[in-house]
VEXTIGU-848819 format. One line per 2 residues: their letters; for each residue x, y, z of N, C-alpha, C. Coordinates in steps of 0.1 Angstrom, whole numbers, plus 5000, padded with zeros to 4 digits. Example, Ala and Ser with C-alpha at 12.3 -4.5 7.8 and 13.67 -1.06 7.14 Angstrom:
as	5132,4943,5078,5123,4955,5078,5132,4967,5078 ~ 5128,4978,5071,5137,4989,5071,5129,5000,5079
***
This chain:
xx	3098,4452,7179,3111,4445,7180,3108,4432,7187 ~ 3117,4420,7177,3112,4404,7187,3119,4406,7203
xx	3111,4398,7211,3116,4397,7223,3130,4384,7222 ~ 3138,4384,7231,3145,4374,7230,3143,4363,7237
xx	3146,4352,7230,3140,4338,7243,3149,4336,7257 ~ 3140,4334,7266,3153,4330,7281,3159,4318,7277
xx	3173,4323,7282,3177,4308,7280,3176,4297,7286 ~ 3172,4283,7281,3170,4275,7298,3178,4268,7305
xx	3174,4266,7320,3182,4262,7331,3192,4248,7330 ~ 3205,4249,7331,3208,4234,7329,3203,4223,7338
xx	3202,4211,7334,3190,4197,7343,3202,4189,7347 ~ 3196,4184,7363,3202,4178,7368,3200,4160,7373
xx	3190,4158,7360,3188,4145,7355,3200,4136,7353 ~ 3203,4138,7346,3220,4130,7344,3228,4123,7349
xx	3227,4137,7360,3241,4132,7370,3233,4130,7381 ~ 3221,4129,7383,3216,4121,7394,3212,4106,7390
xx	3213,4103,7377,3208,4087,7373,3223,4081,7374 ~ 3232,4091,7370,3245,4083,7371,3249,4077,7381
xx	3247,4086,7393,3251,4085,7411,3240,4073,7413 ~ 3232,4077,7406,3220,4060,7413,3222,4049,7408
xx	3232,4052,7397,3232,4036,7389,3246,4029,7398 ~ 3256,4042,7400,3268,4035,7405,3261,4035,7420
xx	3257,4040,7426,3254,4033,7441,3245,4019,7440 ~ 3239,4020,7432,3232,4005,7428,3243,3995,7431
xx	3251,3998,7416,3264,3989,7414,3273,3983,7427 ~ 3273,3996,7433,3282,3994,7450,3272,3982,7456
xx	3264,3986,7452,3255,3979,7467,3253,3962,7462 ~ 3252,3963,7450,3253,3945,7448,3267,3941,7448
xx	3274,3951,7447,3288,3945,7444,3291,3940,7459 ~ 3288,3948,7469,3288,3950,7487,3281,3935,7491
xx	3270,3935,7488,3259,3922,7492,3269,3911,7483 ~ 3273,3907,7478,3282,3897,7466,3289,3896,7473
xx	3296,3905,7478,3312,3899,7484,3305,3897,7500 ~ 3297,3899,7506,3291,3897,7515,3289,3881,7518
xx	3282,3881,7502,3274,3865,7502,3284,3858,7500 ~ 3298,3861,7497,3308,3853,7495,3313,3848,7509
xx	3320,3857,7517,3329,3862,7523,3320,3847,7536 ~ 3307,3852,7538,3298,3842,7547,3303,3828,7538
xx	3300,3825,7528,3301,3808,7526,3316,3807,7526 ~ 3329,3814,7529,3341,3809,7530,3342,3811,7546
xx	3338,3816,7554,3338,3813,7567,3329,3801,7572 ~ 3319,3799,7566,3311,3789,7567,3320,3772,7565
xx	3328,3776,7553,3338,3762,7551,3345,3763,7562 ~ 3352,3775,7564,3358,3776,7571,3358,3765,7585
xx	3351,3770,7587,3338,3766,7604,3334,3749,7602 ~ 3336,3743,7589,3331,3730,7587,3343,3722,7587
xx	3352,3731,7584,3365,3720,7581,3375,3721,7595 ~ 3373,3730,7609,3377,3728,7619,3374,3719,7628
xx	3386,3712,7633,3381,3702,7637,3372,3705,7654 ~ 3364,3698,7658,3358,3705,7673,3369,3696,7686
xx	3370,3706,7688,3379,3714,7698,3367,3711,7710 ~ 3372,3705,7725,3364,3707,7736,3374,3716,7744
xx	3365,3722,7757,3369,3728,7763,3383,3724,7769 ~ 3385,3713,7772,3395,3707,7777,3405,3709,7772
xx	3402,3703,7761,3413,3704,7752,3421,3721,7746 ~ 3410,3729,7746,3417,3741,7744,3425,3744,7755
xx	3422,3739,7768,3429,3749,7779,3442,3736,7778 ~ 3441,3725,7778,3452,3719,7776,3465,3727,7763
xx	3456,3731,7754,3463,3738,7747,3473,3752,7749 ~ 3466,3760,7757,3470,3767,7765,3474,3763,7774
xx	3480,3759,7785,3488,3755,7792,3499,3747,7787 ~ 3504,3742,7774,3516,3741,7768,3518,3749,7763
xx	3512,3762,7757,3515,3770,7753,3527,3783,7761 ~ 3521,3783,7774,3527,3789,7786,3541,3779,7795
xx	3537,3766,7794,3548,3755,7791,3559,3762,7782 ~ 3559,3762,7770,3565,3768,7762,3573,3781,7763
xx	3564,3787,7765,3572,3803,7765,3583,3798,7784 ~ 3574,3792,7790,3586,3789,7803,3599,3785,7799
xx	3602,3769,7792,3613,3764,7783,3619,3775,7779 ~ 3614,3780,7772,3622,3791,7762,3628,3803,7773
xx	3623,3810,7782,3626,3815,7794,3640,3807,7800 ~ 3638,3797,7803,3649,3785,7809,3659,3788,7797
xx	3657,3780,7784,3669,3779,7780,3676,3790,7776 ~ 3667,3805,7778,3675,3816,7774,3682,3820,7780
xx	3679,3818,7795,3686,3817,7809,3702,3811,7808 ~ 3697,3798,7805,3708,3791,7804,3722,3795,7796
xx	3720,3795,7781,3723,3804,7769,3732,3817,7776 ~ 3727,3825,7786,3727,3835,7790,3740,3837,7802
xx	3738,3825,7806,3749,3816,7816,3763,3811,7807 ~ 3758,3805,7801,3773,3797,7793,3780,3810,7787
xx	3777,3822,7784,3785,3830,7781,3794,3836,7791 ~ 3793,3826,7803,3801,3831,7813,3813,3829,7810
xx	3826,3831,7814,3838,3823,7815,3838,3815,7818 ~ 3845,3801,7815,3849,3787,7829,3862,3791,7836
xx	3863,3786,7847,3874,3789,7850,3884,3779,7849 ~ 3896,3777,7848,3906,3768,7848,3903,3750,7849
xx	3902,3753,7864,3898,3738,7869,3883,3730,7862 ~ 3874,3742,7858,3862,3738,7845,3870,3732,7835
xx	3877,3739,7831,3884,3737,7817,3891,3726,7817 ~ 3901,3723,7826,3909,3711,7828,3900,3699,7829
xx	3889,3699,7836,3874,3691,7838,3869,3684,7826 ~ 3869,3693,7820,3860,3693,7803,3873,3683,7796
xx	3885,3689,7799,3895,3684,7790,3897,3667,7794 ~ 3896,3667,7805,3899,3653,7811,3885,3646,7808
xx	3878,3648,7804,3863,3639,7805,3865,3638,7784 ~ 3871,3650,7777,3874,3649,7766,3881,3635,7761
xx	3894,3633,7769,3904,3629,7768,3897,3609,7773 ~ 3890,3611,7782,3882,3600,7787,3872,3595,7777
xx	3868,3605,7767,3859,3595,7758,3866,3592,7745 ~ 3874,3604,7744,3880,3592,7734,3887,3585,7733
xx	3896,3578,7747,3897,3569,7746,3890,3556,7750 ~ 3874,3559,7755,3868,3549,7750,3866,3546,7738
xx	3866,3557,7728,3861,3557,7712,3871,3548,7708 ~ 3886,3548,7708,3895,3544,7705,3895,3525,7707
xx	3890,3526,7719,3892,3513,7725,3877,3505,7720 ~ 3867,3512,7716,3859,3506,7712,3863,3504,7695
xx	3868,3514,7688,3873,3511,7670,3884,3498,7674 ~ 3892,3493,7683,3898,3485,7682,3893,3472,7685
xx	3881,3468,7698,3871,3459,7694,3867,3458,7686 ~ 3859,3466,7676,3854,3467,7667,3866,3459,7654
xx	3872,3469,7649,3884,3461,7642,3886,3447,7646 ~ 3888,3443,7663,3893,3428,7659,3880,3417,7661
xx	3868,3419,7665,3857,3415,7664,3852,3410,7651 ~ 3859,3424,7639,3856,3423,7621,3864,3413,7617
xx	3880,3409,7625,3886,3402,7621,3888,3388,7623 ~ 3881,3385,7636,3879,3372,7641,3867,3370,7636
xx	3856,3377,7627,3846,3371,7623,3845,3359,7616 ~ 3855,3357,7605,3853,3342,7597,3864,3335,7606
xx	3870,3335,7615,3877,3327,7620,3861,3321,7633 ~ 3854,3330,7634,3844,3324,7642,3834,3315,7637
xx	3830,3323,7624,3821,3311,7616,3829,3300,7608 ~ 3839,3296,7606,3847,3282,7609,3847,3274,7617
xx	3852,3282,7630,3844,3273,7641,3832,3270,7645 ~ 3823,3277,7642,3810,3278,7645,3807,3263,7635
xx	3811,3263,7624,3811,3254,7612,3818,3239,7621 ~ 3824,3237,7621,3832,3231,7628,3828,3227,7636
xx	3824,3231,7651,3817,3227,7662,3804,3223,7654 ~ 3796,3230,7646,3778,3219,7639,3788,3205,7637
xx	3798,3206,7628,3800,3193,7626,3802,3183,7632 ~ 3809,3189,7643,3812,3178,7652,3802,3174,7661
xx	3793,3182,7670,3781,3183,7671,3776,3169,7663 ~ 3776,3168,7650,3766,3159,7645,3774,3151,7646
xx	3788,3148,7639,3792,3138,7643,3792,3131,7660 ~ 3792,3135,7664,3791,3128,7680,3777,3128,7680
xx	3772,3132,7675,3750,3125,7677,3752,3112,7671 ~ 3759,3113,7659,3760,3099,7650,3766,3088,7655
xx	3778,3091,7662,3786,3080,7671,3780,3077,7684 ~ 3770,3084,7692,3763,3087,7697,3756,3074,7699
xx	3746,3075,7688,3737,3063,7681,3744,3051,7678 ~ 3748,3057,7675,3760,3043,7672,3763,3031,7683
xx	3773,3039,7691,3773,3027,7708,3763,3028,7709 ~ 3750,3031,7713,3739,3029,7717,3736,3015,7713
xx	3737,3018,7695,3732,3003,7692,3739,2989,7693 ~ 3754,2995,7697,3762,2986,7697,3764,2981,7707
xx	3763,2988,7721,3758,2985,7734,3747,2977,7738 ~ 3731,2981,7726,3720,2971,7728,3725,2953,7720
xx	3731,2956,7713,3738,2943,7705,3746,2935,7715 ~ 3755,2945,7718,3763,2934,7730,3754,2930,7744
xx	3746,2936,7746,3733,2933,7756,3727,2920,7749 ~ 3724,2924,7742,3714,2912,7733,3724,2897,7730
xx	3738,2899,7727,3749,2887,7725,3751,2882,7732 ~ 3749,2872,7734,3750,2859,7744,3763,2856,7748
xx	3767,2854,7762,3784,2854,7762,3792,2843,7759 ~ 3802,2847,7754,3811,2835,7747,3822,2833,7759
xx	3826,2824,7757,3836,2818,7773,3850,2817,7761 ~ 3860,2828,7767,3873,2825,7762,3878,2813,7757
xx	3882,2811,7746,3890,2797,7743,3901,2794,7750 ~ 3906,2783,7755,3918,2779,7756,3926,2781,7749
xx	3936,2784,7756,3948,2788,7747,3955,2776,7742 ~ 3961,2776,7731,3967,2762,7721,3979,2756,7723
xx	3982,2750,7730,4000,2748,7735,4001,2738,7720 ~ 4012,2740,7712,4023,2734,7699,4034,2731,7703
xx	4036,2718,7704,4050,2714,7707,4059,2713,7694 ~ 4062,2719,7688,4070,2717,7677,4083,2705,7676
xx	4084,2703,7667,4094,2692,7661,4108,2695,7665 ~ 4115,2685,7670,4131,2689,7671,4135,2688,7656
xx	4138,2700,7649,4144,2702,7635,4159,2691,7638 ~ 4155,2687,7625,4168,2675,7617,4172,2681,7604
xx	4181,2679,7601,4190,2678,7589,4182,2675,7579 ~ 4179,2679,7568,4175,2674,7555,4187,2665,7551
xx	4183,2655,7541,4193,2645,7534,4196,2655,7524 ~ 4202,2649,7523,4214,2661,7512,4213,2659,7497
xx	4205,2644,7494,4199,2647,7479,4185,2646,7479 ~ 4181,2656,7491,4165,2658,7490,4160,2672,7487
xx	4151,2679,7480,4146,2689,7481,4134,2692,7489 ~ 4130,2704,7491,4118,2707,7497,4106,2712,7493
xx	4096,2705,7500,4082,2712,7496,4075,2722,7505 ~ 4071,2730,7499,4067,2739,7509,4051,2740,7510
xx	4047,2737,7524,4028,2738,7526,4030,2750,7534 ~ 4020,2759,7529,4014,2773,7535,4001,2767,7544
xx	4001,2771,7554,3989,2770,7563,3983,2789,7566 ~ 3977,2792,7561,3971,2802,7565,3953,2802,7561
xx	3948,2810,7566,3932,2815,7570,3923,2798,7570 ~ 3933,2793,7575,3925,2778,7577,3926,2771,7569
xx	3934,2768,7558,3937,2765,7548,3950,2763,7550 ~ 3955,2747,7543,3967,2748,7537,3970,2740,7521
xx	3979,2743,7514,3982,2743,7503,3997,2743,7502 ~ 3999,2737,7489,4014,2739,7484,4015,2750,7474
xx	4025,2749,7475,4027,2766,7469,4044,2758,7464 ~ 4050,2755,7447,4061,2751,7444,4070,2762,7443
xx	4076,2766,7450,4088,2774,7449,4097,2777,7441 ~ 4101,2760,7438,4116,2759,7429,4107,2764,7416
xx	4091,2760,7413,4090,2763,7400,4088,2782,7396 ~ 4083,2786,7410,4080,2800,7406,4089,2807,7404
xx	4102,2804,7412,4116,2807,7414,4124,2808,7395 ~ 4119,2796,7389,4122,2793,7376,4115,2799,7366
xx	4104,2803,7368,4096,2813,7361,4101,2826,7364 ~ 4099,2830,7376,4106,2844,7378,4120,2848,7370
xx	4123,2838,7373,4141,2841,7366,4143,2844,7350 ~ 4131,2833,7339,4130,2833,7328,4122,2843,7325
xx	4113,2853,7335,4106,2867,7331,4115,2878,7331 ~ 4129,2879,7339,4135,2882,7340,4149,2885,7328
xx	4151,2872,7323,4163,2872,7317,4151,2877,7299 ~ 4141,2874,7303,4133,2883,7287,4131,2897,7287
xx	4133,2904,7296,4134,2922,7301,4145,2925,7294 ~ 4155,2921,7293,4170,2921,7284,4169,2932,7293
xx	4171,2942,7308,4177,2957,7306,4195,2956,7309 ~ 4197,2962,7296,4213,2961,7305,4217,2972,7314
xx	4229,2971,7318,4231,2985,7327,4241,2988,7326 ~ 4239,3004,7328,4249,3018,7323,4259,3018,7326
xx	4263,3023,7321,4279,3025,7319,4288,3029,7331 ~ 4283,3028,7347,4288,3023,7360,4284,3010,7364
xx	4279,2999,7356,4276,2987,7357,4260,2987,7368 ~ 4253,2998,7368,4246,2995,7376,4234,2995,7365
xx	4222,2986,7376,4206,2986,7367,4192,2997,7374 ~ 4182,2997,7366,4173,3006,7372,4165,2998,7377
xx	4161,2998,7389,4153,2988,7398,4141,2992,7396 ~ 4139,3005,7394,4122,3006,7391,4118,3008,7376
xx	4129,3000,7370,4123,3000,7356,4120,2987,7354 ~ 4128,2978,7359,4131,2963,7365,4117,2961,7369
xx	4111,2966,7380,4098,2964,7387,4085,2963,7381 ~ 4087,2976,7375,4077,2979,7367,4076,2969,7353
xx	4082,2966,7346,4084,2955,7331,4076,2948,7338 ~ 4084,2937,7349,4084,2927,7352,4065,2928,7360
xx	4063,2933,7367,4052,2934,7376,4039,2940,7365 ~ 4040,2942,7352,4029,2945,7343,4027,2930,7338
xx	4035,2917,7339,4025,2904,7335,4032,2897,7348 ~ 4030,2894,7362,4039,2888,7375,4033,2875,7370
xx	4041,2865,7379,4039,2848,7379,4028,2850,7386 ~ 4022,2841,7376,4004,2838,7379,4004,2819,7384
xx	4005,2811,7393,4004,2798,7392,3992,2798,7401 ~ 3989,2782,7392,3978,2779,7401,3976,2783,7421
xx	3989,2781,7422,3988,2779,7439,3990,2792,7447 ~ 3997,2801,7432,4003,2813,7439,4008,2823,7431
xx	4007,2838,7437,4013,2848,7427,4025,2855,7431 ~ 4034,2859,7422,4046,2865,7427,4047,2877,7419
xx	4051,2884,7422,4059,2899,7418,4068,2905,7430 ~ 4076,2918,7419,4086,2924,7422,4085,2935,7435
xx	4095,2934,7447,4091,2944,7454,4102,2947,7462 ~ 4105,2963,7463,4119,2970,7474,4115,2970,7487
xx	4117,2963,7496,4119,2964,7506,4132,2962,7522 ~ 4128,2974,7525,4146,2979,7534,4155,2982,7520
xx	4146,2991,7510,4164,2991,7499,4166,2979,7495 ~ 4158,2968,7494,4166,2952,7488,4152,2948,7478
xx	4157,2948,7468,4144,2939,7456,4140,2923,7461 ~ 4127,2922,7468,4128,2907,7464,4114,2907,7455
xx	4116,2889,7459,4104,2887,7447,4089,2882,7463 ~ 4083,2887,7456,4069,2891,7471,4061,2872,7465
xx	4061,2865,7472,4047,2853,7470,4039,2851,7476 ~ 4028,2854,7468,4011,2856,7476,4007,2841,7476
xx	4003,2831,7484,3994,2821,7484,3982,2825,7478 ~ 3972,2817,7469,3960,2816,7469,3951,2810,7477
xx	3952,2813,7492,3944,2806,7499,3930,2796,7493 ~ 3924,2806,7484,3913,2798,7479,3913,2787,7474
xx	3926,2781,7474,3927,2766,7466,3934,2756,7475 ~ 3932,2764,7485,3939,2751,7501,3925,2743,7504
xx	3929,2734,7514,3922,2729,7520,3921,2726,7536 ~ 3911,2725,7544,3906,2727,7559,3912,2715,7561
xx	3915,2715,7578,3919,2701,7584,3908,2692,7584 ~ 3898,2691,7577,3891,2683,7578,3893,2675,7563
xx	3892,2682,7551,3898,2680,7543,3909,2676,7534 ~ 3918,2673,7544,3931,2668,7538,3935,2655,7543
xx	3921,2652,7555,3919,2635,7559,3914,2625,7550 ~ 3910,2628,7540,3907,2627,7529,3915,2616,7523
xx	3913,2604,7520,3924,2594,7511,3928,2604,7496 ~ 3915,2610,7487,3919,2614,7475,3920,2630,7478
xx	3923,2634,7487,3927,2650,7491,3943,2654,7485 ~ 3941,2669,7483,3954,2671,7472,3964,2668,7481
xx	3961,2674,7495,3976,2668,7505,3975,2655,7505 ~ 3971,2645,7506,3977,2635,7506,3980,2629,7490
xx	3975,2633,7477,3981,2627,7468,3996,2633,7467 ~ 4000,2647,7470,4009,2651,7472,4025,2647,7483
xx	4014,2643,7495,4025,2632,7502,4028,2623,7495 ~ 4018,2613,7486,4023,2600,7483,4037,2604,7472
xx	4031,2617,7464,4042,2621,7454,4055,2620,7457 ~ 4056,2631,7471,4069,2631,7474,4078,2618,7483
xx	4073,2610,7485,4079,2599,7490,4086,2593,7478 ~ 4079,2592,7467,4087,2587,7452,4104,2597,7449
xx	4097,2612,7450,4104,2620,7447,4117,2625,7458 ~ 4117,2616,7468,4123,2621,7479,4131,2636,7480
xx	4113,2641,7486,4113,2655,7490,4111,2654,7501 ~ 4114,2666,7509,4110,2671,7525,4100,2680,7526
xx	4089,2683,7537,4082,2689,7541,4085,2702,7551 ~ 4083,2714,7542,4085,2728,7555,4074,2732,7550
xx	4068,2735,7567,4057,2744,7567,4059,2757,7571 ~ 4052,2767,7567,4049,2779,7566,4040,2785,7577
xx	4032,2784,7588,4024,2786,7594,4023,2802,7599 ~ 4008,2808,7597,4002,2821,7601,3996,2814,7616
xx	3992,2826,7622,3988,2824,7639,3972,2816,7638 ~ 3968,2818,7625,3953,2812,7625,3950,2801,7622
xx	3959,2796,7617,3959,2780,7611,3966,2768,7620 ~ 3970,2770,7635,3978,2763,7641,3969,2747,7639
xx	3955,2748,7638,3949,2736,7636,3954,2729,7624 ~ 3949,2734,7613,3952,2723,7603,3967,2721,7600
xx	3977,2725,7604,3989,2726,7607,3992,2711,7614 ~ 3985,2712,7629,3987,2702,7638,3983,2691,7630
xx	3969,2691,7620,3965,2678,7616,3976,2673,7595 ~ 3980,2685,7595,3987,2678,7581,4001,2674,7590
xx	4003,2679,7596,4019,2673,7609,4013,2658,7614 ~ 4000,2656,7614,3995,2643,7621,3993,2632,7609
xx	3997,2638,7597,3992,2628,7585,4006,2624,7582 ~ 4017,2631,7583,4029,2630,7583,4033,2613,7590
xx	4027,2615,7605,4034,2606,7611,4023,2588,7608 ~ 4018,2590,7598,4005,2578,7598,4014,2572,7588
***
């Protein structure tokens, strides 16, 4: 009879290569995070800033600073949950009552400070101007003061004594001539003829008047004063004065002549005197305050 075979032992190859491969595995995985774990402390350690002794214990001693504050104000905190008593309260109220009516009295500065603002920069405006103006006037007398420094002095004139004419009667079939003496100049100036022109500029306006017999004086004015009497010696137009229309005559001084000039044999004043001796006319003068001279000397040609 065959023998039977033993059967063989189970091996424990297997499960001992498995345990050595995973403890392998551990152990690099262990050393890896090792070699890690050192180069992030290592940054770590590079990117801190160095710290001296000093300064850490300074560190620590605000630190203990700190927790003291915090002690204090929990203290305090700890207090205010007290009650106040009355006279606190009325304290508080009245120091309440105290600021705002500073608050108040300050929004009301405030308010009219905002409102006087452009009334300030007006004046402000206002005072520059004047300011410069008075620099400029300033300057001004300065130079006007070195000028009169610098002007040689003039000695008052004597004053002019004019004995005037005892006035006579005109003859009664004589007319008058009238000489203007003004700005140093005198001249005739014919009256009766401007008088005669005026009248015939007048009666050519044709305005009649309305049906209460009255006329319009400033339509009158106006017609008449858009072409006025133009003469050689003199101009006239229309003018209300006191409420009364007259007729206004301007001399042309520029066509007079100086008392030096009218001594003159062929001077217009004396062809003029000779005229009216033919024409038996009379002489009135006209005299302004500036002309008393040549006045005195056509009055002096009179009597030659």
């Amino acid at each position: 009879m065959r023998r039977r075979k033993r059967q063989s032992e189970g091996s424990l190859d297997s499960l001992l290569d498995t345990m050595t491969n995973v403890v392998g595995i551990l152990v690099i995985v262990l050393v890896i995070t090792k070699l890690g774990v050192g180069q992030a402390v290592q940054r770590i350690r590079n990117n801190l800033p160095d710290v001296t002794v000093e300064q850490h214990a300074a560190v620590l001693e605000q630190l203990a600073k700190t927790e003291e504050d915090k002690k204090t104000w929990e203290q305090r905190l700890a207090e205010a949950d007290q009650p106040l008593t009355d006279a606190q309260v009325e304290a508080l109220w009245q120091k309440i009552d105290a600021i705002e009516a500073e608050v108040v009295k300050a929004n009301e500065v405030e308010q009219a400070i905002a409102a006087m603002s452009p009334q300030v920069r007006t004046l402000e405006a206002r005072a520059k101007q004047l300011s410069q103006q008075i620099t400029t006037a300033t300057t001004q007398l300065e130079k006007l003061e070195q000028t009169v420094a610098a002007t040689p002095k003039v000695e008052k004139p004597k004053p002019k004594v004019v004995n005037l004419p005892n006035p006579r009667a005109a003859p009664a079939d004589a007319s008058a001539t009238y000489f203007v003496c003004k700005g140093g100049k005198i001249l005739t100036v014919p009256l009766d003829t401007i008088f005669r022109i005026a009248d015939t500029r007048l009666g050519r306006l044709q305005i009649k008047p309305d049906k209460d017999g009255k006329v319009d004086c400033a339509k009158v004015i106006e017609l008449f004063n858009r072409a006025p009497v133009n003469h050689p010696s003199a101009k006239a137009s229309l003018k209300v004065i006191n409420y009364r229309l007259y007729l206004l005559v301007q001399p042309v001084i520029a066509r007079g002549e100086s008392a030096e000039q009218i001594a003159a044999a062929d001077s217009t004043f004396q062809r003029q005197l000779r005229a009216m001796k033919a024409q038996r006319r009379y002489v009135r003068f006209v005299v302004w305050a500036d002309s008393y001279d040549v006045y005195l000397a056509a009055r002096a040609q009179l009597h030659d």
